[in-house]
Phi, psi and omega in degrees: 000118170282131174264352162251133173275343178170116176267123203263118179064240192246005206239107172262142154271105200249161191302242173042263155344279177332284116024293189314308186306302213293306158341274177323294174253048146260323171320271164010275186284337164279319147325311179271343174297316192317294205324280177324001161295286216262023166095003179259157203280150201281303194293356170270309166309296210285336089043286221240000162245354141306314158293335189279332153293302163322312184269356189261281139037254195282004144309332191272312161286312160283323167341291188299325182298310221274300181331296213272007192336291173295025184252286159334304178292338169296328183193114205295309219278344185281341168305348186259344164234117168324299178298012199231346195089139204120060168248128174249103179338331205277293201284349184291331198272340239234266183332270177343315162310298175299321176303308147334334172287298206291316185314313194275306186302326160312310166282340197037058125322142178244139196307306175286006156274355176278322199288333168302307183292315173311303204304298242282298199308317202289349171285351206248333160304315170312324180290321202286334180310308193319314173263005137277010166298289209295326147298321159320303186074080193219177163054046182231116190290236190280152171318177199160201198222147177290305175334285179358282161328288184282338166286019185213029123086049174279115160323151168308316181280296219290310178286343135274012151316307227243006161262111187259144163035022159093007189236102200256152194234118183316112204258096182330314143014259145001275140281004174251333180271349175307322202292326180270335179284004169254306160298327156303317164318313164279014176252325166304333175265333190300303189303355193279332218279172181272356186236013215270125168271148145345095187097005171290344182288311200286350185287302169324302189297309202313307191333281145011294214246304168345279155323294193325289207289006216251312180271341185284328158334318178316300169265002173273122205273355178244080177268160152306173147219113177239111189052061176069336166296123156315142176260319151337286174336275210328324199292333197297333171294318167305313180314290166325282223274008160281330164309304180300309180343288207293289185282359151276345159304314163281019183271350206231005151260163168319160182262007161236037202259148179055046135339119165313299223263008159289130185302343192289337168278013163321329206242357174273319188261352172301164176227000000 
């Protein structure tokens, strides 16, 4: 399996990346079409997902660094580079928040309705992120079997992806990204619906992406580990139960007060 898509001079371009990138201005560009329905400006988006990104970026890489510390302090300089792999989600989405919190108190924007437009697209960045684990050959869970494999109708290349050194591992990957590409398709219709409040979405992702990643942990072999605990496990358990927060806090409006889809809140989010 290769991990560079093409090399310039001296300069590689890697899956990876490449993948990342693809990610990223889907987010974007789907965010700012939601946003724009409710009256907010593409440039206000693209603005506050930039930073959001920059900071989710190295938010992400140290999260992965600080596990890994000892691995780092032998040679400081492999922290820069990124592009080779370790960017940890927990931490990109943790950086990504705050930068996106202080974007909004600034503009005085109210924050969970931009996160409503973000959470759906960022499940669908996520499924495409995933295989650049898989170009990697990284993020792959417990030993297995080829039988295995095919009895559970995995293509042929994702299993030879997934043979390292002659030893194949079940590829986790994989399932998290079908898991984030389904859950976004039914969150595509979900937002649609007539009764939906304001912050169900982003309650949705917690939920989901929790869970998803909670089991999907279970097997995977190069985890976090902080006092013996998956660190993962923990952050996705935080993840729940902020998410079940948000919809019992919305359980306790009216049933037609704070609607993601009233036009009349149009006027709280302009920029």
């Amino acid at each position: 399996m290769n991990p560079i898509l093409i090399t310039i001079g001296g300069f590689e371009i890697r899956w990876y990346s490449v993948l990342i990138l693809i990610g990223a201005f889907m987010v974007l560009l789907m965010s700012q079409n939601e946003a724009n329905r409710f009256g907010m400006t593409r440039e206000f988006v693209f603005n506050a997902l930039f930073w959001a990104l920059i900071f989710g970026v190295i938010g992400a890489r140290l999260y992965y660094c600080v596990f890994n510390y000892d691995i780092y302090l032998k040679n400081p300089i492999e922290i820069l580079k990124i592009w080779k792999g370790g960017l940890a989600i927990h931490g990109g989405l943790i950086f990504g928040l705050i930068s996106l919190t202080i974007y909004c108190k600034k503009y005085k924007v109210r924050l969970i309705r931009v996160l409503d437009f973000i959470v759906v697209p960022l499940l669908l960045a996520q499924a495409i992120g995933r295989w650049g684990n898989f170009f990697n050959q990284e993020a792959h869970g417990a030993v297995t079997t080829i039988a295995t494999l095919k009895s559970l109708l995995i293509p042929d290349f994702i299993i030879e992806g997934m043979t390292i050194d002659g030893i194949v591992y079940t590829p986790t990957f994989l399932f998290e990204s079908l898991g984030c590409f389904i859950s976004f398709i039914v969150l595509l219709f979900v937002r649609r619906t007539k009764y939906l409040k304001v912050g169900s979405l982003t309650g949705a992702y917690l939920l989901i992406y929790g869970i998803l990643r909670f089991f999907i942990e279970m097997s995977r072999t190069d985890a976090l580990i902080l006092g013996g605990f998956k660190v993962a496990q923990i952050v996705s358990v935080i993840m729940v139960i902020i998410g079940i927060g948000i919809f019992m806090f919305n359980s306790r409006k009216a049933r037609f007060d704070d609607l993601y889809n009233d036009s009349s809140n149009i006027n709280e989010i302009k920029f």
